[in-house]
N, C-alpha and C positions, 0 to 999 in steps of 0.2 A: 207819308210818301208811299206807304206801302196800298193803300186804298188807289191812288192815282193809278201807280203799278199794275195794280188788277184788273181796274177800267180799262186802263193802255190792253192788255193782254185781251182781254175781250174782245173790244174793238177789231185788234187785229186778226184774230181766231173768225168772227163774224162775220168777216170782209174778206177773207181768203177765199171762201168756196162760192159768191157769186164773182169775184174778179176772175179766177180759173174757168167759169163757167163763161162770161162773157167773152172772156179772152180766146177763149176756145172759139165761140161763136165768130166772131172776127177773124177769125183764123181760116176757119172754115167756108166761113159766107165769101173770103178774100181768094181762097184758091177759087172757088164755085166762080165768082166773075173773070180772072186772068185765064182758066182752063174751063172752056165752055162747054168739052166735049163730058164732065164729071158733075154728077147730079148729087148735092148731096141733101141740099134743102129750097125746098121753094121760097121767091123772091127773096134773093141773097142780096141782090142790090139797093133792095128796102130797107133787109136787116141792116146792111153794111153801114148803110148811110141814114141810118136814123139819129134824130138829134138828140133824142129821148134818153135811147142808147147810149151815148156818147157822154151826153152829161152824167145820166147817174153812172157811168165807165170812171171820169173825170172824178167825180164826189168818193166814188172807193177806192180806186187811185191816192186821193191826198189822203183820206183817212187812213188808210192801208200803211200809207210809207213812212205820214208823220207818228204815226203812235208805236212804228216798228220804230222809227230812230228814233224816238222818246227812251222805250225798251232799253235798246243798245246802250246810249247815255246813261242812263240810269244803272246799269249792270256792270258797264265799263269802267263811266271815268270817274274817277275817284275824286278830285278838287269840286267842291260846290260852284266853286265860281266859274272854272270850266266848265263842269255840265252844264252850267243853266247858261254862259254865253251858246256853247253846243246847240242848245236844244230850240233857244232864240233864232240862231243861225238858221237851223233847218225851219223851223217855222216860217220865216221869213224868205227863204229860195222857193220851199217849196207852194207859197203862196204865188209868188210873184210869179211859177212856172205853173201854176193850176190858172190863175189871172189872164195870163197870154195865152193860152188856152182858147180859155174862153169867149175872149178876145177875137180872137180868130173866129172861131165857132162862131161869131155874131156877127162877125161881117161877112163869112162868106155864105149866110142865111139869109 
């Protein structure tokens, strides 16, 4: 368990500073189109609205949250059979909420 642990830990160390990074980017490119009169980077509406973007946004997103609530699980609950319904649980939302997603993402493309 303790190897998974590490991996989990990775993952999420790895995935933090381009989601902050993108997020920022969205952030930014989002005021740049609502307040026209502030320049902060060219073609913010490109950036904002790319699919490219948004999917691998979507991919570090799940990996980000499922391997942080893996973490938690793991550190927290104490009963095996808890954690592992737990960790099912969230596998399972957080597919089905990366899914719809996506979903979306394809039809309004």
């Amino acid at each position: 368990m303790a190897r998974s642990l590490r991996l989990a830990l990775a993952i999420v160390e790895a995935t933090s500073i381009p989601l902050i990074l993108l997020l920022s980017l969205y952030i930014l490119s989002g005021y740049q189109m609502l307040l026209p009169g502030i320049y902060i980077m060219p073609a913010a509406r490109t950036i904002h609205t790319d699919r490219v973007l948004r999917a691998v946004f979507l991919a570090l997103v799940y990996l980000h949250s499922l391997t942080g609530f893996i973490i938690m699980c793991e550190r927290r609950i104490r009963g095996k059979l808890l954690r592992i319904a737990a960790e099912y649980t969230a596998i399972a939302a957080l597919s089905i909420l990366i899914a719809v997603s996506l979903i979306i993402e394809l039809m309004l493309g």
